[in-house]
N, C-alpha and C positions, 0 to 999 in steps of 0.2 A: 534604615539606610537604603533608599530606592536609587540612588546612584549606582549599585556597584552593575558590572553585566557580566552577565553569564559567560564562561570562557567557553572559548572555541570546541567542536568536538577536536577529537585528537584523528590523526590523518590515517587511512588505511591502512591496513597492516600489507605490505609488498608479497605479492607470492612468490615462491621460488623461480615459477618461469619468468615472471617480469625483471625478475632481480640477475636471470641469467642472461638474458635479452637485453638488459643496461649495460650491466659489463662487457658483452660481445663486443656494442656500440660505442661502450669507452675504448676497448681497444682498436678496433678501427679507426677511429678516431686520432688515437695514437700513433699508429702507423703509419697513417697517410699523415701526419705532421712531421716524422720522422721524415716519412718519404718526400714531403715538400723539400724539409729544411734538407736536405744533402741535395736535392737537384740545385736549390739556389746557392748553395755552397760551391758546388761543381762550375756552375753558369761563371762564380766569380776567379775561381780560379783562371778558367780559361780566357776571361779576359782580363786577368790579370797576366799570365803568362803566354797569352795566345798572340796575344802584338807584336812582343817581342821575337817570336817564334816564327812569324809572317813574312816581318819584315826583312830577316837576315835569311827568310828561304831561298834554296839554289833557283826553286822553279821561276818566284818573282824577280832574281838576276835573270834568266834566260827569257822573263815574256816581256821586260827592259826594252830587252835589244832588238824582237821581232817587230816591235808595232810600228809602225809606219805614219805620225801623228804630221796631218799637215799634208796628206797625199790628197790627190786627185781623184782617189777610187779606182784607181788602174789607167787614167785617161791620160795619155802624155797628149802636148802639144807641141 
């Protein structure tokens, strides 16, 4: 039987330092996904609650009534 083929060698054996250099790099990896997912978590809260928050502020009643929409720029006639 000249069909069959020779199997594969089998892969490197991992040394300890490469095998503790992967896992570092899994965990970094982790973290900063961790650390992604809560920034975009945060980003949606605040606009989910931040509109509301906005609109009913004191400060946006009080800059309402200072603006002057429709003035001359100071120039009377």
């Amino acid at each position: 039987m000249g069909f069959l083929k020779p199997s594969p060698p089998p892969p490197p054996a991992a040394t300890p330092e490469v095998t503790a250099v992967q896992e570092r790099a899994e965990q970094r990896a982790e973290a900063t996904e961790r650390q992604e997912a809560a920034k975009a978590s945060a980003r949606m809260r605040v606009m989910r609650s931040g509109g509301l928050r906005l609109l009913f502020s004191p400060a946006r009643q009080e800059g309402a009534t200072r603006t002057n929409l429709g003035s001359s720029g100071g120039m009377t006639q």
